[in-house]
C-alpha positions in Angstrom: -15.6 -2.8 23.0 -15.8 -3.1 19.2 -12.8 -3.3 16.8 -13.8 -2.3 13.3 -11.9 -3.5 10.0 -11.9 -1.4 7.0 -10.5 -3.0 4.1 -10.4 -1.7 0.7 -11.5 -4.1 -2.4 -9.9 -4.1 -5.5 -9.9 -7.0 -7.6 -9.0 -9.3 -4.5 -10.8 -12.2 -5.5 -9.7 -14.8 -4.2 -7.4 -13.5 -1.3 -10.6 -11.7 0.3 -11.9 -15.4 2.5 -8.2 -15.7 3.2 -7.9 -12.6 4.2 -10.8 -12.6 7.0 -10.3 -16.6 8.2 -6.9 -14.9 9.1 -8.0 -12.2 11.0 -10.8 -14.0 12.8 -8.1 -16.6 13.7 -6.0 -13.6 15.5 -9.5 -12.4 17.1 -10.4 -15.7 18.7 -7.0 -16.5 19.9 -5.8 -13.0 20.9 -8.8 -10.7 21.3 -11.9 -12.6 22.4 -12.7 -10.4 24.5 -13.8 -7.8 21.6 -16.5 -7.3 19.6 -15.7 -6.9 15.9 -16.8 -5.9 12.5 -15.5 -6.3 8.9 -16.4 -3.3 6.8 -15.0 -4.3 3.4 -15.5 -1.5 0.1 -15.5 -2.7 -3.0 -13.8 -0.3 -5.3 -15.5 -0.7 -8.4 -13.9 -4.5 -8.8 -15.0 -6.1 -12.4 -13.9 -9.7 -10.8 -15.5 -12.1 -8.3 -14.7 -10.2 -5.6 -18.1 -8.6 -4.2 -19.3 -12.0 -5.0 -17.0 -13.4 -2.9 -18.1 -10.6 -0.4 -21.3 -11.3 -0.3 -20.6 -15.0 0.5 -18.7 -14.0 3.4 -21.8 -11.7 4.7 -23.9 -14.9 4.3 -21.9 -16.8 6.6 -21.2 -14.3 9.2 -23.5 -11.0 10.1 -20.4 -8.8 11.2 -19.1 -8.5 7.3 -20.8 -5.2 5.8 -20.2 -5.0 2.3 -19.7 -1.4 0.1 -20.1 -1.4 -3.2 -18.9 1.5 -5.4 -20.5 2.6 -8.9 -17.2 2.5 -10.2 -13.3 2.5 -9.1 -12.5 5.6 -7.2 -9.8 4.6 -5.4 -8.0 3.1 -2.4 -8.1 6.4 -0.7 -11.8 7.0 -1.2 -12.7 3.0 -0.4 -11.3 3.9 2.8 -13.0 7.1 3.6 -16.1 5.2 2.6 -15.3 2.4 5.0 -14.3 5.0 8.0 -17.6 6.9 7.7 -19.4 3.8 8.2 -17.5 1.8 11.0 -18.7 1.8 14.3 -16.1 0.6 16.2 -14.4 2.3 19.1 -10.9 1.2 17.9 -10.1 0.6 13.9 -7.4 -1.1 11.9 -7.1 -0.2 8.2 -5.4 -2.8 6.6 -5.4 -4.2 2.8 -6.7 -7.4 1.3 -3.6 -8.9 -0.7 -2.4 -10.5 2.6 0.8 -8.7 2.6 0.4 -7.4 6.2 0.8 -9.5 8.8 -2.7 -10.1 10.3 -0.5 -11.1 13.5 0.2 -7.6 13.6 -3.7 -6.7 14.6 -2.9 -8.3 18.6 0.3 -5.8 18.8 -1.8 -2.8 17.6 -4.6 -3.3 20.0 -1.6 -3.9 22.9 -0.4 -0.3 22.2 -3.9 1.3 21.9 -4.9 -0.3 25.0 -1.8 1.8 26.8 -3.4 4.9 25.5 -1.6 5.1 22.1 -4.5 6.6 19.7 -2.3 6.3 16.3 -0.6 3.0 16.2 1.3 2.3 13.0 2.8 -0.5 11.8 5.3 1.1 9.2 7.3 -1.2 6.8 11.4 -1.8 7.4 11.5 -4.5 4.2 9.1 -5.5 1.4 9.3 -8.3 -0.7 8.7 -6.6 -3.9 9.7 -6.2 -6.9 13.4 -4.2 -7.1 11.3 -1.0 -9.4 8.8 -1.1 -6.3 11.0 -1.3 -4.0 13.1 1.7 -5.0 10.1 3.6 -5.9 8.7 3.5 -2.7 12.1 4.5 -1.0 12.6 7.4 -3.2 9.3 8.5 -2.6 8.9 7.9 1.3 12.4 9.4 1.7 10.6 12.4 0.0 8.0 12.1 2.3 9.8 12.2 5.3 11.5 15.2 4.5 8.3 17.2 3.9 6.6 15.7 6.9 9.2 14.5 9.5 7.2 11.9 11.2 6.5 10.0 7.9 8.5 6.5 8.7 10.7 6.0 5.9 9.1 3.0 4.4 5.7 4.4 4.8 2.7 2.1 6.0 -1.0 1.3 5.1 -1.4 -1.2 8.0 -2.7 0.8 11.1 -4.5 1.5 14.3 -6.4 4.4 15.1 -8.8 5.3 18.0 -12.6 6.5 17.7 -11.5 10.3 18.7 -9.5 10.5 15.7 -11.6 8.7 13.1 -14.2 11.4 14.1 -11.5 13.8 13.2 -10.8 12.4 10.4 -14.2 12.0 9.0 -14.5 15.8 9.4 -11.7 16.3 6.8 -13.6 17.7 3.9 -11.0 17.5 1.0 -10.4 16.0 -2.2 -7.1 14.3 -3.7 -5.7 13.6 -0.4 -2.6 12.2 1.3 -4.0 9.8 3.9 -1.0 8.8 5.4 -0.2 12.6 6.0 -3.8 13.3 7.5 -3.1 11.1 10.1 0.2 12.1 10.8 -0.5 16.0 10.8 -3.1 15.5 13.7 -0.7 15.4 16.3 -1.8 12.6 18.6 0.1 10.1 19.9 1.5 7.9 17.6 3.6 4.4 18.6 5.3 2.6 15.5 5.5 -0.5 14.8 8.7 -2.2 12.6 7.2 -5.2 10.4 8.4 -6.6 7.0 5.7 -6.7 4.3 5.7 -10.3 3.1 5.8 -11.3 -0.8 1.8 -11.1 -2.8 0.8 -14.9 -3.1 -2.5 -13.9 -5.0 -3.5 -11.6 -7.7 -1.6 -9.0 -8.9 -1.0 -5.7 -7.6 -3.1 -3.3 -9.0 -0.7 0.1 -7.8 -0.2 1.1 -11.6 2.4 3.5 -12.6 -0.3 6.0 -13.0 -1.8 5.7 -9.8 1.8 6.2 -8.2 2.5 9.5 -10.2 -0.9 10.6 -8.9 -0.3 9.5 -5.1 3.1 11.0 -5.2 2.0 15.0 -7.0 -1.6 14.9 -4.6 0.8 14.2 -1.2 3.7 16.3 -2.7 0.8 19.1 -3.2 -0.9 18.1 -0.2 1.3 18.3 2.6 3.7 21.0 1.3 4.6 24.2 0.0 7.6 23.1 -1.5 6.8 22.8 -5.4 5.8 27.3 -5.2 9.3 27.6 -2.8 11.0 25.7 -5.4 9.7 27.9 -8.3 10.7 31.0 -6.4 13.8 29.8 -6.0 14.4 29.1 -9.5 12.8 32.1 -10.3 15.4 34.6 -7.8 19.0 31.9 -9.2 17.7 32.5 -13.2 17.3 36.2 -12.3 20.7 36.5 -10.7 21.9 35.3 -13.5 20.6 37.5 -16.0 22.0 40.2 -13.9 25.5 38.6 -13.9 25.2 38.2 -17.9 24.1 41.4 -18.3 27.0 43.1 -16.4 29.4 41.1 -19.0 27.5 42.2 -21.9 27.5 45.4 -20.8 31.1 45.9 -19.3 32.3 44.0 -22.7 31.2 46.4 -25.1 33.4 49.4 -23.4 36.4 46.8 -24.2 34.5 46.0 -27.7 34.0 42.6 -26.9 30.9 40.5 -27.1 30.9 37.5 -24.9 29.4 34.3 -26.0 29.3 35.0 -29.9 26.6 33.1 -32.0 23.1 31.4 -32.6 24.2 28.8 -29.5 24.4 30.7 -26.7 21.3 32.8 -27.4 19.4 29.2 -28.1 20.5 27.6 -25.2 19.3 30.5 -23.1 15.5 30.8 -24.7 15.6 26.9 -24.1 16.9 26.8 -20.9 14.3 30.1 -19.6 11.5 28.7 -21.8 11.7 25.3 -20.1 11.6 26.7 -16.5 8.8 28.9 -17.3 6.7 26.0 -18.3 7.8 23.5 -16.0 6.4 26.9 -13.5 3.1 27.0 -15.1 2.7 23.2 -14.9 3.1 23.5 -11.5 0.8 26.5 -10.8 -1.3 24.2 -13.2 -1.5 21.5 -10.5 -2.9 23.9 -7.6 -5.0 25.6 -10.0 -6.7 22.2 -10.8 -6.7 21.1 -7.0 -9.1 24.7 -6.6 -11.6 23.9 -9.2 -12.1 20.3 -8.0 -12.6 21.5 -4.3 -14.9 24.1 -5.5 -16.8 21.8 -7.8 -18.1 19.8 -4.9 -18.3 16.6 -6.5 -18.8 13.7 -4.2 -15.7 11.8 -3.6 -16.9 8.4 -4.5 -21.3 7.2 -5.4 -22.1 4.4 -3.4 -24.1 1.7 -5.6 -24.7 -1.1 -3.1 -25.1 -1.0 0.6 -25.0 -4.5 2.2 -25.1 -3.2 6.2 -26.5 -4.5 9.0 -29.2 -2.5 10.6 -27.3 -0.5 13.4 -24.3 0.0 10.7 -26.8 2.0 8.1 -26.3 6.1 8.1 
């Protein structure tokens, strides 16, 4: 039986040897048994980390090393890395050492007992206090849209070869991982854990990157942004009906409601700011459409450092 790790690379230097000495360490204690491989993607890093890669692949065989043209992102990295593993079990986890690498022997527990989605979702993070309410506003969001979305989300999980396959058949751009997995309907087991503080480097989640994750899974998983419009669209309407009936029944009683340049401003304001706010949005799908049909390839591989049987 082989476990494959995909881990995503971005400007880890540093953390990456740590990183796997830990995780071998839970191998040869817990999971002996198993065969492993590391399948690390280096997401366009402009630091010493696929150097430090590549020293790592020097010193052990089982570390296959991707390197990307440029950075395409954590999502793409680990596409890339789940096309390429082998492994009849695979834990996605990330290389700032914030997840538990303990973690790995309690994920293989509950796969072994037939579980093919094992997540370890986070209860606590020691972050930073925007971070941390960022992440609650969002998951909360999440969670709503797609019920089984744990609350404090997770990147640290387990899943089995049947639904890496299925996931490798997904054929989409500007996904929702996270929501992939959950939307496939096997079995899922959580797991509680509390993501420990970043020791090295610095997170590289810009605000930018956030806005993005947060409209692609809002988009993604939900019709909620074109119900939400609607909705505007039929409260705004009733409203003009209701105006219009006081307009209307006033002038029998020679009265004009609302006199002035105010009310007729705020009214042109108010409509002209839902009606753009409604063409942003249609904006976003609109975009989505042209990149799917555009067929770009989701990230360019420029190195391939794989063992023979690992090549495709």
């Amino acid at each position: 039986m082989l476990i494959s790790f995909v881990i995503p690379v971005y400007r880890n230097e540093n953390a990456l040897i740590l990183t796997y000495r830990k995780v071998k360490a839970v191998l040869e204690r817990d999971l002996s048994q198993y065969e492993y491989e590391f399948i690390f993607v280096n997401d366009g890093s402009d630091d010493n980390s696929l150097d430090e890669l590549l020293s790592l692949r020097q010193q052990d065989n089982k570390v296959q090393v991707i390197s990307f043209s440029r950075n395409f992102g954590q999502v793409a990295a680990m596409i890339a890395g789940y096309k390429y593993c082998r492994g009849d079990v695979l834990v996605s986890m990330s290389a700032d050492l914030q997840d538990p690498a303990e973690n790995i022997t309690k994920m293989i527990r509950k796969w072994e007992a037939g579980n093919e989605i094992v997540i370890c979702h986070r209860i606590q993070r020691n972050d930073g206090l925007g971070a941390r309410i960022g992440s609650k506003i969002f998951y909360s969001l999440m969670h709503y849209v797609s019920p089984r979305m744990p609350k404090g989300g997770f990147d640290f999980f387990c899943l089995d070869r049947c639904v890496v396959d299925c996931l490798n058949k997904i054929d989409e751009r500007n996904r929702f991982l996270q929501g992939d997995i959950l939307w496939m309907g096997y079995n899922i087991v959580m797991i509680p854990y509390e993501r420990v503080k970043r020791e090295i480097g610095k997170s590289q989640w810009t605000l930018r990157k956030k806005v993005k994750l947060f409209i692609d899974s809002l988009i993604a998983m939900s019709y909620l942004p074109i119900r939400i419009m609607s909705l505007l669209g039929i409260i705004v309407s009733l409203i003009g009906f209701i105006y219009s009936a006081i307009v209307f029944i006033g002038y029998f009683y020679n009265e004009t409601p609302f006199k002035g340049w105010t009310p007729i401003m705020m009214v042109i304001l108010i409509i002209g700011g839902l009606l753009m706010l409604m063409l942003g949005i249609i904006g976003e799908y609109l975009w989505r459409i042209l990149d799917e049909t555009r067929k770009r390839p989701l990230y360019i591989i420029k190195e391939k450092y794989l063992s023979e049987d690992s090549c495709k």
